[in-house]
GUFI-211682 format. One line per 8 residues: number of its first residue (from 1); their letters; for each residue y, z, x of N, C-alpha, C. Coordinates in steps of 0.05 Angstrom, whole numbers. Each point is the difference from the previous one (the first is absolute). Layout:
! residues N
NUM = A = Y Z X Y Z X Y Z X  ...
! end
This chain:
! residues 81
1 = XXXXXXXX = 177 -187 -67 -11 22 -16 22 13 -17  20 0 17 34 16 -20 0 -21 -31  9 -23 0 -4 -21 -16 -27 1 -22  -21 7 4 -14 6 -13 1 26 -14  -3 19 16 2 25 -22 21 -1 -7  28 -9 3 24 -4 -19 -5 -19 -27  -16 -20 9 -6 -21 -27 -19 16 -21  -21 16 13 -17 12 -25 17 26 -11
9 = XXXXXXXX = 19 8 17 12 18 -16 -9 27 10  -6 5 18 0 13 20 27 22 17  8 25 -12 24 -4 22 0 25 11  -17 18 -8 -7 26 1 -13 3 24  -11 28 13 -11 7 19 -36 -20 -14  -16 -15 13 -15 -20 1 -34 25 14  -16 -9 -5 -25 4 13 -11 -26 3  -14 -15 12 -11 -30 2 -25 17 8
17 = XXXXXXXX = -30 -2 -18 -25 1 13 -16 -23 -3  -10 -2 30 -14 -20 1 -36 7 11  -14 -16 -7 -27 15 7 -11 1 33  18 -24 14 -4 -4 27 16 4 11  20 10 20 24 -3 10 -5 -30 8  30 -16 -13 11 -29 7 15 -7 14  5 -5 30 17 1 15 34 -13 -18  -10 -32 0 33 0 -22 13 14 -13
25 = XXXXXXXX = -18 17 -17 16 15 -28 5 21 29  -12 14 9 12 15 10 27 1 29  0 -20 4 25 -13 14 18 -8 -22  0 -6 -11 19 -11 -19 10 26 -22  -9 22 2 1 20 -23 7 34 25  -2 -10 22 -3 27 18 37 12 11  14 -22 -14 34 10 10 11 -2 -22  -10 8 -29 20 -3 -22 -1 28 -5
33 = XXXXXXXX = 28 5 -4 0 32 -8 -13 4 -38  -18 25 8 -22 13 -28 -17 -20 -2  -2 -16 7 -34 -14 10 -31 12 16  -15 4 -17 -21 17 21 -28 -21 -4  -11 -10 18 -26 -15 -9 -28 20 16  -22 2 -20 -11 6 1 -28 -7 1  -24 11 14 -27 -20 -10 -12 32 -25  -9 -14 -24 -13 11 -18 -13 23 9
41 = XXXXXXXX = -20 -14 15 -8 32 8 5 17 8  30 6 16 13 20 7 18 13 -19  3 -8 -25 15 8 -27 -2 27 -1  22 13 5 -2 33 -11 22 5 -30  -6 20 -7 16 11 -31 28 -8 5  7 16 32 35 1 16 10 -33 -5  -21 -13 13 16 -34 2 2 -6 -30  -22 1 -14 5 -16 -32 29 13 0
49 = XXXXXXXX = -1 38 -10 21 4 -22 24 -6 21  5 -4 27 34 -2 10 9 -20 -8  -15 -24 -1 13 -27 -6 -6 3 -29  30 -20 -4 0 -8 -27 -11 -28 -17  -7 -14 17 -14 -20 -7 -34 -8 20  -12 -7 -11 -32 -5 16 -2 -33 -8  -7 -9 21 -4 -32 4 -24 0 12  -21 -15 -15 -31 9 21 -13 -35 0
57 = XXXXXXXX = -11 -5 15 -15 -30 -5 -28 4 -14  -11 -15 -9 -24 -1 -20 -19 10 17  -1 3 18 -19 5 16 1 41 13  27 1 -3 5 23 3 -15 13 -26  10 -3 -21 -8 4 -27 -26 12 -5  -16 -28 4 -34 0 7 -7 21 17  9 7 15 -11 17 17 8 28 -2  21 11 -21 9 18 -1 -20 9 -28
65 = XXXXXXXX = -4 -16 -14 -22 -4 -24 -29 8 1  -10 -12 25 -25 -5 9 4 42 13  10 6 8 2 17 20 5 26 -23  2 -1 -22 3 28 -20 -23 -20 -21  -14 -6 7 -26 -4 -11 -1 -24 -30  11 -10 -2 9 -24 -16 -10 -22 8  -1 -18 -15 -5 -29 11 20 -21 2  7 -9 31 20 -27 -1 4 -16 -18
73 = XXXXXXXX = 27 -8 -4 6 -27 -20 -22 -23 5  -11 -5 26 -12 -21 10 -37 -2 -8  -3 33 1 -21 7 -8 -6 -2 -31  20 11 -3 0 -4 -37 1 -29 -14  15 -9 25 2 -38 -11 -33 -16 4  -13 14 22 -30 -9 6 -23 12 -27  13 24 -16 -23 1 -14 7 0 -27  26 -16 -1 -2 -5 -25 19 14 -18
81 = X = 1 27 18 25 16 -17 22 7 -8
! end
């Protein structure tokens, strides 16, 4: 996980949201110092603004979309839009 967020450029205090908790990412992301992973739906104002960078999976995304009344990338890909 260190190796990765160093390759994307990553070096700052990190947020990782994911829409399910993932046991890997979160073993692999749970002893790096300013690393915090999160599931989407527990997202408050405090977690976005402390970290300086947000890393979310497409699925996090979707659901953070779907959830302030928008329509998913996935949804939007089904109708065309």
């Amino acid at each position: 996980m260190a190796k990765l967020l160093t390759a994307i450029g990553m070096k700052r205090t990190i947020l990782i949201g994911v829409k399910e908790r993932q046991r890997n990412v979160y073993l692999s992301s749970r002893n790096l110092p300013g690393v915090t992973m999160r599931r989407s739906s527990d997202f408050n104002a405090y977690d976005i603004l402390k970290h300086k960078d947000l890393l979310l999976t497409k699925d996090a995304v979707n659901e953070i979309v779907e959830r302030k009344g928008g329509k998913s990338a996935q949804a939007s890909a089904v109708a065309g839009t």
